[in-house]
C-alpha positions as CSV (number, residue, x, y, z in Angstrom):
1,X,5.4,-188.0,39.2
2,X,5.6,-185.4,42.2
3,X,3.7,-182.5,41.1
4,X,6.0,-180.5,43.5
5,X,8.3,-180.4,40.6
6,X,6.0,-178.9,38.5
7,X,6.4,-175.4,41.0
8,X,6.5,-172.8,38.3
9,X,9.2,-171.0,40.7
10,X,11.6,-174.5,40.3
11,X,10.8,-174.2,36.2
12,X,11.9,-170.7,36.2
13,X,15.1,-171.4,38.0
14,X,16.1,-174.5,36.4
15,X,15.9,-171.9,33.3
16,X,18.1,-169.1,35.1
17,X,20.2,-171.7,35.5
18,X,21.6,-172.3,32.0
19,X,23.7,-169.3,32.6
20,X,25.8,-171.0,34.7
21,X,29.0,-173.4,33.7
22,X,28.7,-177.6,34.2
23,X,30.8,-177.4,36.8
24,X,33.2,-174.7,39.2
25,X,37.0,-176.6,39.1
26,X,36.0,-180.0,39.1
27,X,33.1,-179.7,41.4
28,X,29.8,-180.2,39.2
29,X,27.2,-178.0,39.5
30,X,25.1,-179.1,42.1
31,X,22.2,-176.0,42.1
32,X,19.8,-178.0,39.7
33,X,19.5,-181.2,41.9
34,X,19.1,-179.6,44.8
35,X,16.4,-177.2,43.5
36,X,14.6,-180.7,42.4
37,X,15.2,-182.0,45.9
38,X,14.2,-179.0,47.7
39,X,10.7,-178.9,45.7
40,X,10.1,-182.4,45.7
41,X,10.0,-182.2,49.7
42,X,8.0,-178.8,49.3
43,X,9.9,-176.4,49.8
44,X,8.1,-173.0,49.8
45,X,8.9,-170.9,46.6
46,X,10.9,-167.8,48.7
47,X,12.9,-171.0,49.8
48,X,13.8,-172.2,46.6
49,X,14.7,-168.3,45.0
50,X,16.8,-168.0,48.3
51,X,19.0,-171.2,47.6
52,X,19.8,-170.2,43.8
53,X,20.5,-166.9,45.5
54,X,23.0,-168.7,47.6
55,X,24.4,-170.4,45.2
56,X,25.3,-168.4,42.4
57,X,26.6,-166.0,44.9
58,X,28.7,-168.8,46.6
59,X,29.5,-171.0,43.9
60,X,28.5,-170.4,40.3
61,X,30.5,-169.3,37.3
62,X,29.2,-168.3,34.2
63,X,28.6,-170.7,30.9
64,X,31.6,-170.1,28.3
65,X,30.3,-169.6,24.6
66,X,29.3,-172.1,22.3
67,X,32.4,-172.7,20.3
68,X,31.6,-175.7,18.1
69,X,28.4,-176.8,17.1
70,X,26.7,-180.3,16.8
71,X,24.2,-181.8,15.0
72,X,22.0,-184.8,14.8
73,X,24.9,-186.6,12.7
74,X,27.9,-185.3,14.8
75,X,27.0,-185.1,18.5
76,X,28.6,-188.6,19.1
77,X,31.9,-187.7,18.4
78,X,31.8,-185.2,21.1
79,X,31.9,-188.0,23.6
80,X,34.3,-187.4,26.4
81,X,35.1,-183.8,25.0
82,X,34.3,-181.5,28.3
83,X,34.2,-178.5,26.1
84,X,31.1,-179.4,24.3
85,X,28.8,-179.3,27.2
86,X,26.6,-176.3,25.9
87,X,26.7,-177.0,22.3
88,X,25.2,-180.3,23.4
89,X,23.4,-179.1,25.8
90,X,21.3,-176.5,23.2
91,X,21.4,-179.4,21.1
92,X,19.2,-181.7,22.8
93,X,17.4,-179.0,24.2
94,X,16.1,-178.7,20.5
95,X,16.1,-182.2,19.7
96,X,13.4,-182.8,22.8
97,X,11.4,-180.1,21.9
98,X,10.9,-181.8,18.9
99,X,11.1,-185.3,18.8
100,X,9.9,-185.6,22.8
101,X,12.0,-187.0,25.3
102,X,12.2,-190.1,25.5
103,X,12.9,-190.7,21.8
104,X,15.6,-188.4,22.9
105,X,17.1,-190.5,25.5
106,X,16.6,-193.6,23.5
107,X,18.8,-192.4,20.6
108,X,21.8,-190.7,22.7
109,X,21.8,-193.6,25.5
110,X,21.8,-196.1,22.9
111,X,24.7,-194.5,21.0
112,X,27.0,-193.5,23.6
113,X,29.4,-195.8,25.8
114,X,26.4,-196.0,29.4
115,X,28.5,-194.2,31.5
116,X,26.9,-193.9,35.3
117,X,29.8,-193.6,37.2
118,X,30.0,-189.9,35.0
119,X,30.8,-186.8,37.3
120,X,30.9,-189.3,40.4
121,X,27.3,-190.1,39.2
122,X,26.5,-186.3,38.7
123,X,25.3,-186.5,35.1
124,X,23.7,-189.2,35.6
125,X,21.8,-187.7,39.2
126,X,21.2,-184.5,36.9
127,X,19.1,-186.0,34.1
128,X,17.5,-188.1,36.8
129,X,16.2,-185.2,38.5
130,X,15.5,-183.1,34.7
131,X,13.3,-186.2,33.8
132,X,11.5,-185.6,37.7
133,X,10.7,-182.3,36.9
134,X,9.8,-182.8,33.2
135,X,12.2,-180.0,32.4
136,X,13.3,-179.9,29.4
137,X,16.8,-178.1,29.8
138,X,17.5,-180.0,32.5
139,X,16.9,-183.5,30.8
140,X,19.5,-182.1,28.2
141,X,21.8,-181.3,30.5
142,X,21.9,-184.2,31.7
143,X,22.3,-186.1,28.1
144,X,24.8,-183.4,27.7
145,X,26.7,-184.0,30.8
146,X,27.1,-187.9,29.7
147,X,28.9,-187.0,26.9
148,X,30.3,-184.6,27.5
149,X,32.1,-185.7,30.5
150,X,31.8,-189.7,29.5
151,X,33.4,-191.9,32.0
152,X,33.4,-195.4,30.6
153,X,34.6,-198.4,32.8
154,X,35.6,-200.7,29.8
155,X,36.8,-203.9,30.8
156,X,37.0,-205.4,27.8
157,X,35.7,-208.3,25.6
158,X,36.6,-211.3,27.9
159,X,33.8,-213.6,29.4
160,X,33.1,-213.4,33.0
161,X,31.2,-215.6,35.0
162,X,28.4,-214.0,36.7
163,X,27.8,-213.0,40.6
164,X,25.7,-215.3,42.0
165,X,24.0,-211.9,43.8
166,X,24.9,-208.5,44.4
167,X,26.3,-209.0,47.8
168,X,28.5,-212.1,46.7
169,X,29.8,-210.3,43.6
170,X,30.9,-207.4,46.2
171,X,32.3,-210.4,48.4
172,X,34.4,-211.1,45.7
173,X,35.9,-208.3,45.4
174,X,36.4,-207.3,48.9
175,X,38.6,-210.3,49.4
176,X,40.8,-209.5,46.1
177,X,40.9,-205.5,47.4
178,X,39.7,-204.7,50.5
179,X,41.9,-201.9,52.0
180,X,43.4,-201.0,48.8
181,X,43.9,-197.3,48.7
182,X,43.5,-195.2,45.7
183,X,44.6,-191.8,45.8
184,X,43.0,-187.9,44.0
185,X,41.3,-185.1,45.6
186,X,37.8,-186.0,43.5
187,X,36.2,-189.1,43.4
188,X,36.3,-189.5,39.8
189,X,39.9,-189.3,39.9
190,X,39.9,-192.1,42.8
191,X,37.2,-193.6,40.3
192,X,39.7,-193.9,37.2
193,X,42.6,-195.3,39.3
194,X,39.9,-197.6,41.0
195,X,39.1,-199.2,37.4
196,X,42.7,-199.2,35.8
197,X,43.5,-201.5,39.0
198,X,44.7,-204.7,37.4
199,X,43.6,-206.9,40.8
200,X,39.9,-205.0,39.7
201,X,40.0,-206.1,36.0
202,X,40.8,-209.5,36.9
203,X,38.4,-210.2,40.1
204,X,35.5,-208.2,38.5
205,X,32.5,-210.7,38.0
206,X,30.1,-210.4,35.0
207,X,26.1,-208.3,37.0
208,X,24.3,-211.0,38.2
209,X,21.3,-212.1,36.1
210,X,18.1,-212.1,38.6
211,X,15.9,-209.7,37.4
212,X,15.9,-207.6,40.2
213,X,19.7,-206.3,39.7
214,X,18.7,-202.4,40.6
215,X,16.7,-202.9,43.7
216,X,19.5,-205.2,45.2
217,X,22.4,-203.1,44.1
218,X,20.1,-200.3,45.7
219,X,19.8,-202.5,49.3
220,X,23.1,-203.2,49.0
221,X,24.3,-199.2,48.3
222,X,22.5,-198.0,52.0
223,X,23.7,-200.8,53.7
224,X,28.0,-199.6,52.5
225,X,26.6,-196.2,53.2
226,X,25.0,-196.6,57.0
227,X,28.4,-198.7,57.4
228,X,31.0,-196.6,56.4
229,X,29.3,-193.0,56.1
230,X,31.1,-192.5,52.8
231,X,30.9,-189.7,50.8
232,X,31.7,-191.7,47.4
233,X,29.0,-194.2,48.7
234,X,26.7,-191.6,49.4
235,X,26.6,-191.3,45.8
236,X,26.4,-194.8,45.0
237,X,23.1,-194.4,46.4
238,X,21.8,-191.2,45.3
239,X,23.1,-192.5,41.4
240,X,21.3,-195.6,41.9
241,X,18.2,-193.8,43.1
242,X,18.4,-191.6,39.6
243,X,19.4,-194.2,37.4
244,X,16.1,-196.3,38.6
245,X,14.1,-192.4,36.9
246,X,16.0,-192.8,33.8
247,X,15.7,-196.5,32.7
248,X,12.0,-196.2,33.4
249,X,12.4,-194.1,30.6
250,X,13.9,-196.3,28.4
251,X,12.2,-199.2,26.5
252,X,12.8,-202.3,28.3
253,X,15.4,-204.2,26.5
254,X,17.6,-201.1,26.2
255,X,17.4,-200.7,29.7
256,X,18.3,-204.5,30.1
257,X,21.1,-204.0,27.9
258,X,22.5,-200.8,30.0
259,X,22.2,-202.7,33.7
260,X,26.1,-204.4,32.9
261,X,27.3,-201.0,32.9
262,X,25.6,-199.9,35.9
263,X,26.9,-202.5,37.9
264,X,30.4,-202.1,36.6
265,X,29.9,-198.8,37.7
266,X,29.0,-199.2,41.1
267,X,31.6,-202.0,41.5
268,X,34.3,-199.4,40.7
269,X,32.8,-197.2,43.0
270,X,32.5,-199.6,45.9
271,X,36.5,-200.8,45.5
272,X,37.3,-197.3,45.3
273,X,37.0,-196.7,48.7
274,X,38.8,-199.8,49.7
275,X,36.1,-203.0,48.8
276,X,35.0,-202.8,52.6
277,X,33.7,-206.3,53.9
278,X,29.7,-205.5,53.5
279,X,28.4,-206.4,57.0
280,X,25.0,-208.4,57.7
281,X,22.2,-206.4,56.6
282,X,20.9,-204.2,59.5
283,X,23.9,-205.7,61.7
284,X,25.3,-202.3,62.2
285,X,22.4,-200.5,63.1
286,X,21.8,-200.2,66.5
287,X,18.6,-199.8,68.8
288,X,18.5,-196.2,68.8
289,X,18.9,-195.8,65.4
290,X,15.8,-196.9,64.4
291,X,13.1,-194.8,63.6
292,X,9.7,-195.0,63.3
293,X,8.8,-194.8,59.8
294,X,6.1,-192.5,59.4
295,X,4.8,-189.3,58.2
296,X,5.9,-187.0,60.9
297,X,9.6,-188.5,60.8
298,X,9.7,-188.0,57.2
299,X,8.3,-184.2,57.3
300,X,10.8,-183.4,60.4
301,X,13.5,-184.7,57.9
302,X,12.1,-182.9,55.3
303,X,12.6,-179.5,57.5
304,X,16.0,-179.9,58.4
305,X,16.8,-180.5,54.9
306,X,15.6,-178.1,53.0
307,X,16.8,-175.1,55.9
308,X,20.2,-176.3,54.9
309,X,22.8,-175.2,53.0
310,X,24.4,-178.6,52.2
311,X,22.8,-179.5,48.9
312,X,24.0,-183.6,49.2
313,X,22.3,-183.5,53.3
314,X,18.8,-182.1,50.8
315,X,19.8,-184.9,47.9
316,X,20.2,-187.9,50.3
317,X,17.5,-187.6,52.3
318,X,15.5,-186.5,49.3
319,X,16.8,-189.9,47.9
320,X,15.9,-192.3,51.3
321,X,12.7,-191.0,51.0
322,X,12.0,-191.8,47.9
323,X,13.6,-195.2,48.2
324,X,12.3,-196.0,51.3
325,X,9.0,-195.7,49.4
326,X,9.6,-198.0,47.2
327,X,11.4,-200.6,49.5
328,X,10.8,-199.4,53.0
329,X,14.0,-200.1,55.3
330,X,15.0,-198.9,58.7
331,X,18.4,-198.0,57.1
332,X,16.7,-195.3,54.9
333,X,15.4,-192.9,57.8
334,X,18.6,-193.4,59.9
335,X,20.8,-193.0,57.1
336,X,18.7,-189.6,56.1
337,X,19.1,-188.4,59.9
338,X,22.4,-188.9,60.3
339,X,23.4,-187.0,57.3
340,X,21.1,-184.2,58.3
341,X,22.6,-184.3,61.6
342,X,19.0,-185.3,63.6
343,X,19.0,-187.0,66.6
344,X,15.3,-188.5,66.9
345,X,14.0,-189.6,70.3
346,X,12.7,-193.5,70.1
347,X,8.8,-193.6,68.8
């Protein structure tokens, strides 16, 4: 747990931010994350108060009413239905007070159609972050948000024979759609034409079954972002990165049982910007890219990120930090400095 998170400043914002609607037009709302993001790299309090400033001024509309209430026996059937956002949200705001959350997330992930690719990954990036922070809101707005605004890949009942591996399952499907073009101003919209594609439903292999799915879907996510610079893969990586917080959650065979839709998810993602051919690992990075992989690079990325205004530039490198601790690669710090627009000398 980063104990940054646990700024009373971030706490009291996160709470100030309830006022505000799920999302502006189709954009979701992004304050919450980057608030995590910018305490989790330390940003000073009068930094944090000045970005919510920002934001609302730039950005935010205000929460409708509550029209409709839920309860514990009817909050399912408000899957999908975008106008239930704060009745669910106050709902399992309750709910976790209550019953803790975990248990929480147990029951409503268990219930509901797993649905990462939500909100181009928002929702799930959202409760990622609440769960970070041990907020409680936050954590049900996240629930909230994946119900709410439920994005479910089905395809179907029918037997598919596993990827041998992440990057061969990807193959597959580069060679069946690479340079397809799927059109919509949001990436959820280029997301739903992605998956309706019947070339998709029929090339789609079944996750592969080695037991480190995440981390390889997460290797393979920075290498399609370094390549392409991708916004939608951007958030292929930043989901990934969140939905690693929330099935530590989960008890084990639950989070087993949500992995399928995870990599359907990402799958639908990746073809949706046109199945690229995934180069050789590292193949595109080139000598001065590479940075040294230490404290200082990390805090000098940290500064440029959390001066900026650009809340996914204070996500991602947020995100290759944290990755990069987990499984260091020389793709995490260049991808982070590229997207913060740093140019680092060679160490």
């Amino acid at each position: 747990m980063n104990q940054r998170l646990h700024e009373p400043t971030l706490h009291r914002l996160l709470d100030d931010n309830a006022r505000f609607a799920a999302d502006n037009n189709g954009m979701s709302n992004h304050c919450p994350m980057a608030l995590c993001a910018l305490a989790g790299m330390g940003a000073q309090p009068a930094r944090l108060q000045e970005f919510f400033d920002r934001w609302e001024g730039r950005f935010a509309l205000l929460a409708k009413p509550v029209v409709k209430s839920v309860n514990r026996a009817s909050w399912p059937l408000s899957v999908g239905d975008a106008s239930a956002f704060n009745a669910l949200r106050g709902h399992f705001e309750e709910w976790i007070w209550s019953a803790g959350a975990d248990a929480v997330l147990e029951q409503v992930l268990s219930r509901i159609p797993f649905a990462p690719a939500s909100g181009a990954f928002h929702a799930l990036i959202r409760l990622g972050y609440g769960l970070e922070a041990e907020h409680v809101g936050e954590i049900a707005a996240g629930l909230a948000a994946l119900v709410s605004g439920n994005l479910h890949i089905d395809m179907g009942a029918q037997q598919r024979v596993p990827a041998a591996s992440v990057n061969q399952g990807l193959a597959l499907l580069s060679h069946a759609m690479d340079g397809t073009t799927f059109t919509g101003d949001w990436i959820v919209a280029r997301l739903r034409a992605a998956s309706a594609n019947p070339s998709f439903y029929a090339t789609l292999p079944a996750a592969p079954t080695q037991p480190q799915l995440l981390d390889d879907m997460a290797q393979a996510a920075i290498s399609l972002y370094w390549q392409t610079n991708n916004f939608t893969a951007l958030h292929i990586v930043t989901g990934l990165h969140a939905a690693r917080r929330v099935l530590a959650h989960l008890p084990a065979t639950l989070a087993q049982r949500l992995l399928p839709d995870l990599w359907i998810a990402v799958c639908a993602a990746y073809v949706s910007i046109g199945a690229p051919p995934l180069a050789t690992p590292h193949a595109t990075l080139a000598e001065e890219d590479i940075l040294a992989d230490n404290a200082d690079t990390w805090q000098d990325l940290f500064t440029t990120a959390i001066a900026s205004a650009d809340d996914h530039v204070i996500k991602m490198v947020y995100t290759c930090y944290c990755e990069n601790l987990r499984a260091p690669s020389p793709l995490y710090p260049a991808a982070a400095a590229r997207r913060a627009g740093r140019v680092f000398q060679m160490h």
